[in-house]
C-alpha positions as CSV (number, residue, x, y, z in Angstrom):
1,X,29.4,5.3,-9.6
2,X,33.3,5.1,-9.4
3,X,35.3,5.1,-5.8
4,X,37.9,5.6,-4.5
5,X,39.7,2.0,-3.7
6,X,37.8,0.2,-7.0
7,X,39.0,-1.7,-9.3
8,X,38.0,-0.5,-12.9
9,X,38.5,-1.5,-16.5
10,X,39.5,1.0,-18.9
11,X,36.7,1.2,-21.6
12,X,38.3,-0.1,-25.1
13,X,36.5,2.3,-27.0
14,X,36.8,5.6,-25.9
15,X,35.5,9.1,-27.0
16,X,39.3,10.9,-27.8
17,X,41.2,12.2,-30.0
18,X,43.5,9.9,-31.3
19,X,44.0,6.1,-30.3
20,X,42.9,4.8,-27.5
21,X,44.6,4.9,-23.8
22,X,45.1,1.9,-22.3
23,X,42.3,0.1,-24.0
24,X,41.0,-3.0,-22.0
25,X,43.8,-2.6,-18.7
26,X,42.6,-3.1,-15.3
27,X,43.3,-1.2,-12.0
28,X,42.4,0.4,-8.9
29,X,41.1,3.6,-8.2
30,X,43.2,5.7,-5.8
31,X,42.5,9.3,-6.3
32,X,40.0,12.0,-7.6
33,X,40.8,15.2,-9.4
34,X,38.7,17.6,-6.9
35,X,39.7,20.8,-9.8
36,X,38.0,18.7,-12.9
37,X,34.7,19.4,-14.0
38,X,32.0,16.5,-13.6
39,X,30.6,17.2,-16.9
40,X,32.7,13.8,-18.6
41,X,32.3,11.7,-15.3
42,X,35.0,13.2,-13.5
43,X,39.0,13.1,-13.8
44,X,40.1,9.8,-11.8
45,X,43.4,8.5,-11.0
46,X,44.4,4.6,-11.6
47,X,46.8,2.6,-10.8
48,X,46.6,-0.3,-13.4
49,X,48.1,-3.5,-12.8
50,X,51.1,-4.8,-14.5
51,X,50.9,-7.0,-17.2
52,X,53.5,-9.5,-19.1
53,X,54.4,-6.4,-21.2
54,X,53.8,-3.7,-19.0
55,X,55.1,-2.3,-15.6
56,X,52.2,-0.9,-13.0
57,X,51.5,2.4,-13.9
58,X,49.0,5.8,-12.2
59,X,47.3,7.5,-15.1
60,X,44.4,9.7,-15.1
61,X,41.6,9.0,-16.6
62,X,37.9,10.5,-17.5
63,X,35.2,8.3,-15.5
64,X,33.4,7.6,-18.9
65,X,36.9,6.3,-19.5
66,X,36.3,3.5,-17.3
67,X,34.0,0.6,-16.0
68,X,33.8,-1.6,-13.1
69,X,35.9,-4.4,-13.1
70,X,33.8,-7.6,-12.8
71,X,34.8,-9.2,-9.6
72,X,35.6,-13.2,-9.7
């Protein structure tokens, strides 16, 4: 179950049409959607983490978009 204040993973294979979003980038959770319907996991707001090639971003994302991060 995904909360708010997680850190998640965005699933590299996803279930959309065209390429994938943000395949394999890693985040925290700091929002929910409350207008989306649960039917795909719920609509989820992330705030993934800056990489060598990429600036920290918030995107949305459906929650069978994502998985928990493994904690080290």
């Amino acid at each position: 179950m995904i909360r708010i204040g997680q850190r998640v993973s965005v699933a590299k294979v996803q279930k959309i049409l065209g390429k994938p979003k943000f395949p394999g980038r890693v985040g925290v959770v700091i929002r929910r959607n409350s207008i989306a319907k649960d039917d795909q996991g719920g609509l989820w707001y992330v705030l993934l983490d800056a990489t060598s090639r990429a600036k920290a971003r918030d995107e949305s994302f459906w929650g069978d978009m994502l998985d928990i991060a493994e904690v080290v």
